[in-house]
N, C-alpha and C positions, 0 to 999 in steps of 0.2 A: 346429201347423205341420209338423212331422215326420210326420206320416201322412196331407198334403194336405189339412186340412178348413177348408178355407180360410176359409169364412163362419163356423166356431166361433172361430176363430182372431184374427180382424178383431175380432169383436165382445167376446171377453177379452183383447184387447189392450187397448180401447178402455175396458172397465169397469178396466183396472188402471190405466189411465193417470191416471184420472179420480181412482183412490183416492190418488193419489202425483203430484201432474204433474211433478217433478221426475225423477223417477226416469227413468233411460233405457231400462231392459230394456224395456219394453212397445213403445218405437218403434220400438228395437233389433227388435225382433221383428215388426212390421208392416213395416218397412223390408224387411226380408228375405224377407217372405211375398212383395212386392211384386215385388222383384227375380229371384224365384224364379219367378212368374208371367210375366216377361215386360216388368213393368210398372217399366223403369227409372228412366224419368224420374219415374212417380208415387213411387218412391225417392227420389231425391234431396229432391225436392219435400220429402216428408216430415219428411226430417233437416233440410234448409236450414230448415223454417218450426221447430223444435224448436228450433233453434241460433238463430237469432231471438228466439225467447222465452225461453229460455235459456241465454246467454253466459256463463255459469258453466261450463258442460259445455259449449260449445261446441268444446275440443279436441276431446274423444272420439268427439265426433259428426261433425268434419270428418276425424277418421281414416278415421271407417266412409267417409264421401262420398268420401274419395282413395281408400280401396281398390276401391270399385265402379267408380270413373272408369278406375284401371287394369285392373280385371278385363274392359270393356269394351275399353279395348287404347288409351284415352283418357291418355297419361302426360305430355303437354302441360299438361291439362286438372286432373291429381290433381297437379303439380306447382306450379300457381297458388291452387290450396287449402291445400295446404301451407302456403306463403308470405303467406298470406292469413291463418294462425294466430300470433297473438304469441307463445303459450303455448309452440310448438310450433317453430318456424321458425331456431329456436338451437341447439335440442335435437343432442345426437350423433348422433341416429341419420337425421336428416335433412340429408343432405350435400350443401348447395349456397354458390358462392363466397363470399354474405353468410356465413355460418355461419362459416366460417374468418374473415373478414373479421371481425366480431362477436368471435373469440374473441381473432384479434390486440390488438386494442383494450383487451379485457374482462381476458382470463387469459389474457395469453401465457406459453408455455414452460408449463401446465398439460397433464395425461395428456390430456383430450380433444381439446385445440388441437393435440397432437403426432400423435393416431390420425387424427384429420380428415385433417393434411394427407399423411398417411402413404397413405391411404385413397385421398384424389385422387390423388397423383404415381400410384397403382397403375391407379385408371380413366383417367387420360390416359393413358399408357404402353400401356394393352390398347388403346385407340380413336387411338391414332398423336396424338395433340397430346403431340410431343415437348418442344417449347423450352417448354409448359406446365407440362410433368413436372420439366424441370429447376429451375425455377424453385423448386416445391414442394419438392426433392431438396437442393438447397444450401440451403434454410432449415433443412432436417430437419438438414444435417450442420454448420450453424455452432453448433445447439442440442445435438448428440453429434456430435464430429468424431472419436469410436471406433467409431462404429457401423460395420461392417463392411458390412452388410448395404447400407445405404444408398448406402455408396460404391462398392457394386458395380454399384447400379441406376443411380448420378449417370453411375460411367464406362461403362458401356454406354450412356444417352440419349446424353452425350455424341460417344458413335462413328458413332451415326447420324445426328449434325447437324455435327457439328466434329470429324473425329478428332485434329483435335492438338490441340485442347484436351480432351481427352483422354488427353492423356499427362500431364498436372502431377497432377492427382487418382490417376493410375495409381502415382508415386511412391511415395503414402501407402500404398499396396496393402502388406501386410506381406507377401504373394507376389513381392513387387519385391526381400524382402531376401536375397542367394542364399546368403549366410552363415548367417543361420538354417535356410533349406531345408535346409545341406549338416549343419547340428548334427543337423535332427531327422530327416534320415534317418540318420544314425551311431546316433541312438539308438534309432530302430527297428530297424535293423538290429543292433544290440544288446542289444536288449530279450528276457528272459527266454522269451517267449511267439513268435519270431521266427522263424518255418517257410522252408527254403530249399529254391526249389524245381529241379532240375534238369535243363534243359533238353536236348532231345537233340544231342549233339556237344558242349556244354557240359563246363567242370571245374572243378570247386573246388579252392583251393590252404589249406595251411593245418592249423590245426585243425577246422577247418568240413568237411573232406571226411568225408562219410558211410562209416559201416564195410560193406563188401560182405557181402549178405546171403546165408547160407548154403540150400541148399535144403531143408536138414534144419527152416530156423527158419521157413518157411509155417504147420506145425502149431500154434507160438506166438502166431502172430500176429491168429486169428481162426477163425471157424467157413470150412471151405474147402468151396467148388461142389461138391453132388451127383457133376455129372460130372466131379472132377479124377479128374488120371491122371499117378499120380508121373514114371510113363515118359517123359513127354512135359514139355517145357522151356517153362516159362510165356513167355506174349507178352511183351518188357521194356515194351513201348507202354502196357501195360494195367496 
């Protein structure tokens, strides 16, 4: 198949399939000779009469059949295939309303019933189904109502469909509390590691005010410019 020989290709596809009929790779591989040529629908064809006679493997096979549908630009189409696999159609990695709905049911408050809906509120939110997003977003935070993250996406959806309701969720904001703001910035500002910088016309009071540097301590301080020239009195700017 990789070196185009197409008619050797066909015809040891065909002897392997015979020696195994179960086996997929042979199809796997005519399928693709096909598609490669040109010949999609003689693809499909292919896999659908496989997955026919073989509903054992019939996921793997409608994998292959959804990704050619989308490879064609068909995502309607690799979407009803999908949905059309029992095996498959629950699965995490195929994220459609049943799916969430299935898991409410099935294992709610489970990791993958929480990624799902985690997942949606994020593709509605990009494609503007806002009141859709919130929906997903207050389930997410009645399941963690410390998630941070969440309630920053709930009160933004919210801003752009209701901004006062948007203000009750903004409460819980720990950004709302000015007392902790005002602690941690004392402790930044206190903090061992705490660089102050001064601005020009600026002054510091205190023991915080920096000692005036002498022009003698340049040499101290690092390797100095080719062209310095003691003579002359450094920029303060610079």
């Amino acid at each position: 198949m990789n070196t185009n020989q197409t008619e050797q290709c066909c015809k040891i596809s065909a002897s392997l399939q015979s020696q195994s009929l179960e086996h997929l790779l042979p199809v796997l591989i005519q399928a693709a000779q096909y598609y490669g040529e040109k010949q999609h629908t003689k693809a499909i064809e292919l896999l659908q009469e496989f997955s026919d006679q073989r509903p054992e493997n019939a996921a793997e096979i409608k994998l292959t059949m959804a990704q050619l549908k989308i490879s064609q630009g068909s995502i309607s189409k690799a979407c009803l295939i999908l949905r059309s696999t029992e095996e498959l159609k629950h699965e995490p990695g195929i994220v459609v309303c049943t799916t969430i709905q299935w898991y409410q049911n099935h294992q709610p408050k489970s990791p993958a019933h929480l990624s799902l809906i985690r997942e949606a509120a994020n593709f509605k939110l990009k494609y503007g189904w806002k009141r859709e997003a919130i929906s997903d977003l207050e389930q997410l935070r009645k399941q963690n109502p410390k998630d941070i993250h969440t309630l920053a996406q709930l009160i933004s959806a919210y801003s752009l469909v209701d901004p006062e309701k948007a203000k009750a969720p903004s409460k819980h904001s720990p950004l709302s509390d000015s007392t902790s703001l005002k602690a941690d910035a004392e402790a930044l500002e206190n903090s061992p590691g705490a660089t102050y910088i001064l601005k020009k016309g600026g002054k510091v009071t205190g023991d915080r005010q920096p000692k005036e540097q002498e022009p003698g301590d340049l040499k101290k301080n690092g390797k100095l410019p080719k062209n310095y020239d003691p003579e002359v009195t450094p920029d303060p700017e610079r």
